[in-house]
C-alpha positions as CSV (number, residue, x, y, z in Angstrom):
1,X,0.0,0.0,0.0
2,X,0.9,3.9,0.1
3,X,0.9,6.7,2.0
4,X,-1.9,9.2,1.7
5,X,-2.0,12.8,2.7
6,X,-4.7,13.3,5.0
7,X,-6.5,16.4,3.9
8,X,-8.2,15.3,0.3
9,X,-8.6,18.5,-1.1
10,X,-4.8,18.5,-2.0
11,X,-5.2,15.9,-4.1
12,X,-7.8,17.2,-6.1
13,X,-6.4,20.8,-6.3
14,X,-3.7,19.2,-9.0
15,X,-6.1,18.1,-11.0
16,X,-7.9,21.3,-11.2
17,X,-5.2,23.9,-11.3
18,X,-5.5,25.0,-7.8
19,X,-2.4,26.5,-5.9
20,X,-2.9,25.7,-2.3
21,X,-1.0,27.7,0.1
22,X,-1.2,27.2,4.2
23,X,0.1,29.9,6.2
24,X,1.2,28.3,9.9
25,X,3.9,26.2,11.6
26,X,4.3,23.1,10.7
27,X,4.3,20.7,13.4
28,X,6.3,17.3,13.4
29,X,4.6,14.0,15.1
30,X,7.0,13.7,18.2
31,X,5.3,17.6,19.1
32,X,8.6,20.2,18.5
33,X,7.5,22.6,15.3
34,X,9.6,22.6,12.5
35,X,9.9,25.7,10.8
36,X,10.4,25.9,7.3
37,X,13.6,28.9,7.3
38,X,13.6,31.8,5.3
39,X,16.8,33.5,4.0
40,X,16.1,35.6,7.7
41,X,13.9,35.1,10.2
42,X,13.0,37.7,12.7
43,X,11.9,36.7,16.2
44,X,9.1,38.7,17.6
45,X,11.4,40.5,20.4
46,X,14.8,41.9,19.9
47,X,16.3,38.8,21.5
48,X,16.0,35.1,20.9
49,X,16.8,33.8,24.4
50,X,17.6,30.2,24.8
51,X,18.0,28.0,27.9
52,X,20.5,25.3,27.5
53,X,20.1,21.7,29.0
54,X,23.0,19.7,30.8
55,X,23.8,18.1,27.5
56,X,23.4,21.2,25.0
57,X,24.7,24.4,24.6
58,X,23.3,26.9,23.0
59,X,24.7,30.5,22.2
60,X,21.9,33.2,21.7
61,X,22.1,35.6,18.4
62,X,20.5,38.8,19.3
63,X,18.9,39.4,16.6
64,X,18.6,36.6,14.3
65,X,16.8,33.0,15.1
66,X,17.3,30.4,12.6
67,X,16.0,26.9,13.3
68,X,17.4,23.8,10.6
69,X,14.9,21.3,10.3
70,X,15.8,17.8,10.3
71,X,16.0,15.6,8.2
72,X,14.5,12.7,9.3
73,X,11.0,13.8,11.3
74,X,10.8,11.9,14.8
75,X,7.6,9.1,15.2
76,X,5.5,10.2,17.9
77,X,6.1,8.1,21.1
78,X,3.0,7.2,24.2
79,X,5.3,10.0,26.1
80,X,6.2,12.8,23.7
81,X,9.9,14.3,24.8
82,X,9.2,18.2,24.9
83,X,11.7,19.9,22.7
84,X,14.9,21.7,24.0
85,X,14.9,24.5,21.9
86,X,11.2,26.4,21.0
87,X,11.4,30.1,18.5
88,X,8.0,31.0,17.5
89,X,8.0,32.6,14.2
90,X,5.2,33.2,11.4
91,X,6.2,31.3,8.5
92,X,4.3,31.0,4.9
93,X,4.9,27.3,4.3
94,X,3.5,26.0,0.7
95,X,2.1,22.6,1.1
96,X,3.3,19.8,-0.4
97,X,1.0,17.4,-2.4
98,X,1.7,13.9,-2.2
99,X,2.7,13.5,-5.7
100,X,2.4,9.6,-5.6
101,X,-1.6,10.5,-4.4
102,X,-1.5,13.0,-7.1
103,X,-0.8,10.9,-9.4
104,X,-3.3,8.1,-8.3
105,X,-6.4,10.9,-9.4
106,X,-4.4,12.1,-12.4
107,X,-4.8,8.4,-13.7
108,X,-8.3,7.5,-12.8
109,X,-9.8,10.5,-14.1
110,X,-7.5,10.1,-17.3
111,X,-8.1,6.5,-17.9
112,X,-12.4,7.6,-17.4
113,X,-11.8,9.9,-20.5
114,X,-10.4,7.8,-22.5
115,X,-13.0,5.0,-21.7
116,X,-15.4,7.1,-22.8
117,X,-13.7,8.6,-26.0
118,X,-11.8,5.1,-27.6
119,X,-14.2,2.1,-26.5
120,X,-18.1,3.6,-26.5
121,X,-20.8,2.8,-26.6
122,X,-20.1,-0.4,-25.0
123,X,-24.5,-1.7,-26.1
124,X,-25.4,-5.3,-24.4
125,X,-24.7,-8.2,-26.4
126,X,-23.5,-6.4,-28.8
127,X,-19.7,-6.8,-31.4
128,X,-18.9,-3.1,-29.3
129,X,-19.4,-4.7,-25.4
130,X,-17.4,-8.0,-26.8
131,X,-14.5,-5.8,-28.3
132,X,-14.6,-4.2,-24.5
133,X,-14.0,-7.3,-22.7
134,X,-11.3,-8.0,-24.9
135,X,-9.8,-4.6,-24.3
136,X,-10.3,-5.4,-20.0
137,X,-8.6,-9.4,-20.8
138,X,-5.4,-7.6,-21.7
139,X,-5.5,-5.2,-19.2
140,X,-5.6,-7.6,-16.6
141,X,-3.5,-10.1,-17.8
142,X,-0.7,-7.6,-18.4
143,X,-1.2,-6.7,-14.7
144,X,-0.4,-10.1,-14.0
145,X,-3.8,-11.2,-12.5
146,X,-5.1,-15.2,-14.2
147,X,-8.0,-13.8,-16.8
148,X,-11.0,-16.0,-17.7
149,X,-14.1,-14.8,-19.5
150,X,-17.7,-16.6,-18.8
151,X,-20.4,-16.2,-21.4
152,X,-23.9,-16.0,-20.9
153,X,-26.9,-15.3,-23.5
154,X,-29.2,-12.4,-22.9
155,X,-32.5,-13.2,-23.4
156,X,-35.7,-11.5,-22.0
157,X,-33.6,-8.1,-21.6
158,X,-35.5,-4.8,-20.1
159,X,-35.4,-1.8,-22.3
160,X,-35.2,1.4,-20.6
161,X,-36.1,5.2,-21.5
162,X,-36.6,8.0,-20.1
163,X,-38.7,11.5,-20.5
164,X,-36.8,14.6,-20.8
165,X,-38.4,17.9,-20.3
166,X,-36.9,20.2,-23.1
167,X,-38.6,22.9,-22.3
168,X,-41.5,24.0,-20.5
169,X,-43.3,27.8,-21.1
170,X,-45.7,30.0,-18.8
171,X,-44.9,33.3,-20.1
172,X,-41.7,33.6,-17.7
173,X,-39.3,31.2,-19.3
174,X,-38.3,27.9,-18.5
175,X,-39.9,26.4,-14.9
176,X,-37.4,26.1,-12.4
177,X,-39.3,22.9,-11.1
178,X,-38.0,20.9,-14.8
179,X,-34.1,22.5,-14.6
180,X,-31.3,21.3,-13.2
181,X,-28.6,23.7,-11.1
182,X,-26.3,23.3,-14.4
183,X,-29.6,25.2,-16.5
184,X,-30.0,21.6,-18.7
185,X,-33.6,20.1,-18.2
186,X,-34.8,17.5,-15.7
187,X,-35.4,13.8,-16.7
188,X,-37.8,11.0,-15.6
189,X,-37.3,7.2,-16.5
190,X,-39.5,6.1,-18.0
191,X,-40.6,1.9,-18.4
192,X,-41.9,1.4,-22.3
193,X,-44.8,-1.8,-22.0
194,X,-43.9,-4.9,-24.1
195,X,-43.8,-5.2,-27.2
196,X,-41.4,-2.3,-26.9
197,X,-40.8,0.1,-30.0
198,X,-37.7,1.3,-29.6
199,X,-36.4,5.2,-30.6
200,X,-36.6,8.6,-29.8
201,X,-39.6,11.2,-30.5
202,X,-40.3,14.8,-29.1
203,X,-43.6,16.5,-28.7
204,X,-45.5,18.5,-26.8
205,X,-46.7,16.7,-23.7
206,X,-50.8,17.2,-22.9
207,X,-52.7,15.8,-20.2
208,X,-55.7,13.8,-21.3
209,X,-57.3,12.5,-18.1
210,X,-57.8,8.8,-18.0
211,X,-57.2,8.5,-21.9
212,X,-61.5,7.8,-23.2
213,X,-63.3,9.1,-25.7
214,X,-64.8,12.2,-23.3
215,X,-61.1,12.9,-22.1
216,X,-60.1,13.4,-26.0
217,X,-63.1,16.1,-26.9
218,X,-61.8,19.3,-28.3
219,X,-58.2,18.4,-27.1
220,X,-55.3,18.3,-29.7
221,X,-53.2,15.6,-29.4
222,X,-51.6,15.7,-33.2
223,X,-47.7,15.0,-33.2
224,X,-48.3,15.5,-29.7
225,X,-47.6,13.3,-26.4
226,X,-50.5,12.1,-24.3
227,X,-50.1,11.8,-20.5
228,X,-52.7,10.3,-19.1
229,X,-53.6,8.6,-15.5
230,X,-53.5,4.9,-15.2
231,X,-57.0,2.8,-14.1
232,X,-59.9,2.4,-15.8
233,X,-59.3,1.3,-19.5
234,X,-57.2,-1.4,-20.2
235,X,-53.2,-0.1,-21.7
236,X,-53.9,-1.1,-25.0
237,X,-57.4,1.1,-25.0
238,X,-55.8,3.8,-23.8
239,X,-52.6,3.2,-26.5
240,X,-55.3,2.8,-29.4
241,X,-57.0,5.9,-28.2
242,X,-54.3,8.0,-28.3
243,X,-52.9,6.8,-31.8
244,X,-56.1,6.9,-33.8
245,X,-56.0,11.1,-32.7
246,X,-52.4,11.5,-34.1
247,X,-50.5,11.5,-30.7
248,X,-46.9,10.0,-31.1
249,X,-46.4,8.5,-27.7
250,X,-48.4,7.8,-25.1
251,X,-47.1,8.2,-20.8
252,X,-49.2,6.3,-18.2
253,X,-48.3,7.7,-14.7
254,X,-49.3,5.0,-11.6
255,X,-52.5,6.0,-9.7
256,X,-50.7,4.1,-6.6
257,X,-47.4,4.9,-5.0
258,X,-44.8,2.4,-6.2
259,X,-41.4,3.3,-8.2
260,X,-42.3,1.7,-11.6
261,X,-44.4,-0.7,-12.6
262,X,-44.6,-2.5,-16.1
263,X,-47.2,-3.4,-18.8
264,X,-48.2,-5.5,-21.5
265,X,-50.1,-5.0,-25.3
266,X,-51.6,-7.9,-27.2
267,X,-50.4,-6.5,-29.9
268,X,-47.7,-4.2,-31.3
269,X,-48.3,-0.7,-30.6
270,X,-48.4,1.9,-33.3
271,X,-46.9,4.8,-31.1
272,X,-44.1,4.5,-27.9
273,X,-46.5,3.5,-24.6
274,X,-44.9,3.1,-21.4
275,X,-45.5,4.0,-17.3
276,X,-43.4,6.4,-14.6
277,X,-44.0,6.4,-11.0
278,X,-46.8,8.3,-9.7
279,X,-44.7,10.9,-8.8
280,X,-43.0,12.3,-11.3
281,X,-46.8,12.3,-13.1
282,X,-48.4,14.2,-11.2
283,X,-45.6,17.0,-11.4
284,X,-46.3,16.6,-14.6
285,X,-50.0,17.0,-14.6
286,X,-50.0,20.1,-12.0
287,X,-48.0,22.3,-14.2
288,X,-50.0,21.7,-17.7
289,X,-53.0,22.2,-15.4
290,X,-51.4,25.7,-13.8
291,X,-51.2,26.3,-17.8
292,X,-47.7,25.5,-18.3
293,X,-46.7,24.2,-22.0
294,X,-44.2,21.4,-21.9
295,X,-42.1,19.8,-24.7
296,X,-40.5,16.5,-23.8
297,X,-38.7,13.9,-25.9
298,X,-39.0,10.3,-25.3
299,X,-36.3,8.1,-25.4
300,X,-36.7,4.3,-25.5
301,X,-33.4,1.9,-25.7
302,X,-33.4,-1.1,-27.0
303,X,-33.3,-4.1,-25.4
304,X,-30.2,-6.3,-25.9
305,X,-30.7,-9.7,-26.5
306,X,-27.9,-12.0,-27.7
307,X,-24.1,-13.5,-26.3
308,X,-22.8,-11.5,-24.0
309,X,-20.4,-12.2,-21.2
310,X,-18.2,-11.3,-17.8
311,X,-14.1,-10.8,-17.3
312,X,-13.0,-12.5,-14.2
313,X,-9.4,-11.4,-12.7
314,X,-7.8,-12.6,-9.5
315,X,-4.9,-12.2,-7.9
316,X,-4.1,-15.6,-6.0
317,X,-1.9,-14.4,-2.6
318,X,0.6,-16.7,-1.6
319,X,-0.2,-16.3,2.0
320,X,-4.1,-15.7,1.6
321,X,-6.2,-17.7,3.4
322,X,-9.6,-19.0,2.5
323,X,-11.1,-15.8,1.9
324,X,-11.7,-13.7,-1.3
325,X,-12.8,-9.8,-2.1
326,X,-14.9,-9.1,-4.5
327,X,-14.6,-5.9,-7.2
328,X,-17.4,-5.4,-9.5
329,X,-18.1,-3.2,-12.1
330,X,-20.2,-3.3,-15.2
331,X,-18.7,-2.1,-18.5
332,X,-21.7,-2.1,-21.0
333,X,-23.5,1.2,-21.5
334,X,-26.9,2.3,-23.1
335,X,-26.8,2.3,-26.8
336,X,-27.1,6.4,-27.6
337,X,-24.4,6.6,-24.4
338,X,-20.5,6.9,-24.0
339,X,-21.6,5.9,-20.5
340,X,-18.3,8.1,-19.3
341,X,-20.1,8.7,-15.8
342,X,-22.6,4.8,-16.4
343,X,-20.0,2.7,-15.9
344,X,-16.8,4.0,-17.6
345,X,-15.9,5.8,-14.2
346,X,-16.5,2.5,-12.4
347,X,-14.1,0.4,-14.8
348,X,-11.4,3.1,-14.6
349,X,-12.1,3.0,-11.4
350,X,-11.7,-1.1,-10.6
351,X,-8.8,-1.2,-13.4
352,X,-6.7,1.7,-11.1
353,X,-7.4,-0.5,-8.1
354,X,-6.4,-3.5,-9.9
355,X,-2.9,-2.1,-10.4
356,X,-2.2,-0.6,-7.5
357,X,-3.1,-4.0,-5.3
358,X,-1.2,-6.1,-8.1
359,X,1.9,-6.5,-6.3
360,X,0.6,-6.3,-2.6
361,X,1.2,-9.8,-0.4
362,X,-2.7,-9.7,1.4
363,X,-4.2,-12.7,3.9
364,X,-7.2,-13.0,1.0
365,X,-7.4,-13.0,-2.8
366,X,-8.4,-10.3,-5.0
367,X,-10.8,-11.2,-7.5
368,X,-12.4,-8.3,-9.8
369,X,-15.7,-9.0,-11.5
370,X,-16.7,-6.7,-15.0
371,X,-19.9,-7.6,-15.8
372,X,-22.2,-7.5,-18.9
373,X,-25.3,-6.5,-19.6
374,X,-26.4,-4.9,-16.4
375,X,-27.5,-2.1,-18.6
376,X,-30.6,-4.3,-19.6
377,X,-31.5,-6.6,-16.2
378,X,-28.5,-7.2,-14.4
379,X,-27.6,-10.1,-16.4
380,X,-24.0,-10.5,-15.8
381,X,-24.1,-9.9,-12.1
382,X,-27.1,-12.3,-11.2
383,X,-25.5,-14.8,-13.7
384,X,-22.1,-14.5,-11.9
385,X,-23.7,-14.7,-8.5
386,X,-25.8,-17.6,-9.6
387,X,-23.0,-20.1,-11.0
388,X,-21.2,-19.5,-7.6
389,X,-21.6,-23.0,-5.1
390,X,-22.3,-22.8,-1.9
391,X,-19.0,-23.0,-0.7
392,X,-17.6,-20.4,-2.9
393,X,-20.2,-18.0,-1.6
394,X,-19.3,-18.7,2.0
395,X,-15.4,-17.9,0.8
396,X,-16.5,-14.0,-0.4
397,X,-15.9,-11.3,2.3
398,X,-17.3,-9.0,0.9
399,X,-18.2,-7.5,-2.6
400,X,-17.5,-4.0,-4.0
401,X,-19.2,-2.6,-6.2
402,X,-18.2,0.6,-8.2
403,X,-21.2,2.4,-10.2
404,X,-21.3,5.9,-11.5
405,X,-18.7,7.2,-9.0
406,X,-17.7,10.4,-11.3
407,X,-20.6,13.1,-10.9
408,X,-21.7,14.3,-7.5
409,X,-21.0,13.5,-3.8
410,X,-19.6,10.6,-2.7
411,X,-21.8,8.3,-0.9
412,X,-22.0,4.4,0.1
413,X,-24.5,2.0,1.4
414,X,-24.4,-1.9,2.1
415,X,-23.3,-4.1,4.5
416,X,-23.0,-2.1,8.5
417,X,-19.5,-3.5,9.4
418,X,-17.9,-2.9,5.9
419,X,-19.4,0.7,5.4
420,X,-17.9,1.5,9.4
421,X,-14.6,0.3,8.0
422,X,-15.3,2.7,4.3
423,X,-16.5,5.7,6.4
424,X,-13.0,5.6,8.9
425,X,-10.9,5.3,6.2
426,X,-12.7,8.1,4.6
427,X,-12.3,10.3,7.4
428,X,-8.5,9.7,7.8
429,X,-8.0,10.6,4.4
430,X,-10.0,13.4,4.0
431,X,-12.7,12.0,1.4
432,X,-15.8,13.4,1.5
433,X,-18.3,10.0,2.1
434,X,-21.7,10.2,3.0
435,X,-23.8,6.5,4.3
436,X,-26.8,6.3,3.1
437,X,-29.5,4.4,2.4
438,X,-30.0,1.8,-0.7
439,X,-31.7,2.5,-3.9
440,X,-35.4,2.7,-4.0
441,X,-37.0,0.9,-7.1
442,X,-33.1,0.7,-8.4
443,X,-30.3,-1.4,-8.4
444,X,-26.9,-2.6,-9.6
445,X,-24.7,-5.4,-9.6
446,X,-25.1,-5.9,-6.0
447,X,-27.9,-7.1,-6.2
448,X,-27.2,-10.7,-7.2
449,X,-24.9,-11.0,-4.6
450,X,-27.3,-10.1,-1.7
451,X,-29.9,-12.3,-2.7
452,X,-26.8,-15.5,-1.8
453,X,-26.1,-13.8,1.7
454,X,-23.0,-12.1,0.0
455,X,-22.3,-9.3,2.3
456,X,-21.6,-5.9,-0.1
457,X,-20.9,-2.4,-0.5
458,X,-22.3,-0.1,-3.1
459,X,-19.8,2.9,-4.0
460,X,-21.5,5.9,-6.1
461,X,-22.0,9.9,-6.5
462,X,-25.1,11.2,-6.6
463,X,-25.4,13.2,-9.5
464,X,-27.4,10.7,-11.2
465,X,-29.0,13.6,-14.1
466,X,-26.8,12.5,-16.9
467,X,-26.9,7.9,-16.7
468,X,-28.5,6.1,-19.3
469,X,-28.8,9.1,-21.8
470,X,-26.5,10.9,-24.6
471,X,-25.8,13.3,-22.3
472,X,-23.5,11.0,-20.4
473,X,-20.6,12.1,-21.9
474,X,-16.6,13.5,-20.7
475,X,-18.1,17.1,-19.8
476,X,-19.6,15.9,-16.7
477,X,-17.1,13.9,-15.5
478,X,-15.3,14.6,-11.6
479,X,-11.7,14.4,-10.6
480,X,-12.8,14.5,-7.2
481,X,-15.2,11.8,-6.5
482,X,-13.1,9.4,-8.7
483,X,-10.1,10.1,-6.8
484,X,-12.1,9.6,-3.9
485,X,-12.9,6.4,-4.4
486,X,-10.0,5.4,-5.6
487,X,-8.4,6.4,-2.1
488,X,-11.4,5.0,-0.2
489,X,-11.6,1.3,-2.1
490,X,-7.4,1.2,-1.6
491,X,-8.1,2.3,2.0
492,X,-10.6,0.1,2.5
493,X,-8.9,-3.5,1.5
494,X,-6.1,-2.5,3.5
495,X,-8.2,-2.1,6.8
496,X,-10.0,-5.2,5.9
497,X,-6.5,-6.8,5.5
498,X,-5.7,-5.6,8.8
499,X,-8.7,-7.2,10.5
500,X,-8.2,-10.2,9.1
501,X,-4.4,-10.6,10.3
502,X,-5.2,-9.5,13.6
């Protein structure tokens, strides 16, 4: 392992072009201050006095102090020895940055880009995600960790989309109830009904009641997108509806408080039909009722069926016992996505790891996990988790996972004992971490993992605005929270190695 400066912000400022400057004394661990010397110091009085000890003389200047630092700075001890000689002076001392740390962020962040920028979009089951987990092969193998890759086949995948508010017009400009503190437009996910038509349309979005024939009278739904209240008529009424009047798409928002919830046609529909959480509808609903006008586009991904597989890298440790950790990330993306922030930041952020722990002697194997196809179910993960016997679940500590760690605050939920472990190490370090709570009505590749009694940590930032859209790209991507977990994940499997020896 390394050494890490404790305050993270000087880590970060590299990356970002900031100067930092402290302006103090600089105190070593055994409790004398070293002072940093200037061509001439000036003590506060007119005299420096000194008081030699039995074993030191001292002679006094007058008017001139000037303390030589040492060279080699003295570990504290349970009884600090109080220093001989103490000159207070103001010094301006310019902080050093751990250039090894420094580096570490510099590589992460850099590696992200060019994730995003060479091998994207990375599309389930697709020639592009295959051509990715050749590119991960020979990064691992090259770091010297035994490489196999297990295929799966895709079948039954969920397509995704999502509702993006474009623009929405009362007379005062755009409503600061759809923006974003960047000034883009808010988003809603959005769960197209099977059979799914795939694509992208835009249209003004109008509210239609329940979606019958009385809801329709003297409203203009033409090019336009219906919204309309689930309950009552069946989904393929209130699809059929909508289509014969010209409307292009068709949003059902849930008359009952759950997340998502999904649907099915008898037949194929003629326009895009899907549902979003009650929520998110009735926002909608209020402001075209408070006479707002709102255009939205509708974006449906496809869903991904076909081979697709997962790279499996581990580091056997000559003195490892019978336990393993676990590394996860996914490396597929959505189809119109670089996926720089969903998952490039997580792969970086696994492959960084992977080298640094390459050559570190640990009591457990290291085994990182890239999965496919999580992008469209989870496949990879639950198909990982699932091949796993009994015994080889009871030999995991724990499992990592690393999702969309590049945008936003840091922040981590999971198992209590392993998150106690994330959140000290954080602390030492100086990385901001918040613990929080799991995902409501969302998931990742934990998720298989939990379901065998594999105890796990989930690793993300919170900036979630830009995943699973084209607007996932290098602009919005964070040295910080990338470092940060970096830093943290290192941190981390060296407490865990601690515990484990003692």
């Amino acid at each position: 392992m390394m050494d890490f400066v404790r305050d993270w912000r000087l880590v970060v400022a590299p990356v970002l072009g900031v100067a930092l400057v402290l302006v103090g004394v600089v105190g070593c661990d055994s409790g004398q201050e070293i002072v940093e010397p200037t061509a001439t110091m000036v003590p506060d009085t007119p005299t420096a006095v000194v008081e030699p000890t039995a074993t030191e003389v001292v002679e006094p200047d007058p008017t001139v102090a000037v303390v030589e630092p040492t060279a080699t700075r003295v570990a504290p001890t349970a009884t600090p020895v109080p220093p001989t000689v103490t000159v207070e002076v103001e010094a301006e001392v310019t902080a050093e940055v751990d250039p090894y740390v420094s580096s570490l962020t510099n590589r992460v962040y850099e590696l992200t880009i060019e994730l995003a920028e060479e091998l994207s979009p990375r599309q389930s089951a697709t020639e592009e995600e295959f051509e990715a987990a050749m590119y991960l092969l020979a990064e691992m193998e090259e770091l010297g960790y035994e490489v196999e890759i297990q295929d799966f086949e895709v079948t039954e995948a969920n397509a995704a989309g999502s509702i993006e508010v474009l623009d929405s017009r009362d007379g005062g400009g755009p409503s600061v109830k759809f923006s974003r503190s960047d000034g883009a437009t808010a988003r809603i996910f959005y769960l197209p009904f099977e059979p799914v038509m795939t694509g992208r349309v835009t249209g003004e979005l109008v509210y239609v009641g329940i979606g019958d024939d009385a809801d329709y009278e003297g409203v203009d739904v033409e090019g336009k997108i219906a919204l309309v209240s689930r309950g009552t008529l069946t989904f393929e009424e209130k699809e059929t509806n909508a289509a014969e009047r010209g409307a292009v798409g068709v949003v059902v928002f849930n008359n009952e408080p759950r997340f998502y919830f999904g649907g099915r046609l008898e037949q194929e529909p003629d326009v895009f039909v899907g549902g979003i959480p009650q929520g998110d509808g009735e926002m909608l609903r209020d402001a075209l009722d408070e006479g707002e006008m709102l255009d939205v586009e509708l974006l449906v991904y496809p869903d991904g069926d076909g081979p697709s597989r997962n790279v499996i890298a581990e580091l056997n440790n000559d003195i490892a016992g019978d336990q393993v950790i676990v590394i996860g990330a996914h490396y597929d993306t959505t189809p119109w996505s670089v996926g720089a922030n969903d998952n490039g930041s997580g792969v970086a952020t696994a492959l960084i790891v992977a080298e640094e722990l390459a050559d570190d002697e640990l009591p457990f194997d290291i085994r990182f996990v890239f999965f496919g196809s999580e992008e469209t179910g989870l496949h990879g993960s639950y198909h990982y988790a699932g091949e796993l016997s009994r015994a080889e679940v009871d030999r995991i500590e724990v499992m990592i996972n690393l999702d969309v760690v590049a945008t936003g605050d840091l922040k981590v939920f999971g198992d209590f004992f392993t998150m106690v472990y994330a959140r000290d190490v954080a602390e030492k370090y100086g990385v901001g971490l918040t613990v929080t709570e799991p995902f409501q009505g969302a998931s990742s590749d934990y998720a298989g993992f939990d379901e065998r009694g594999v105890p796990y940590v989930m690793f993300y930032a919170d900036n979630l605005d830009y995943i699973n859209h084209p607007s996932d790209t290098v602009e919005h991507v964070e040295a910080e929270p990338l470092g940060g977990t970096v830093v943290t994940v290192l941190g981390l499997i060296e407490a865990l190695a601690d515990s484990i020896e003692e």
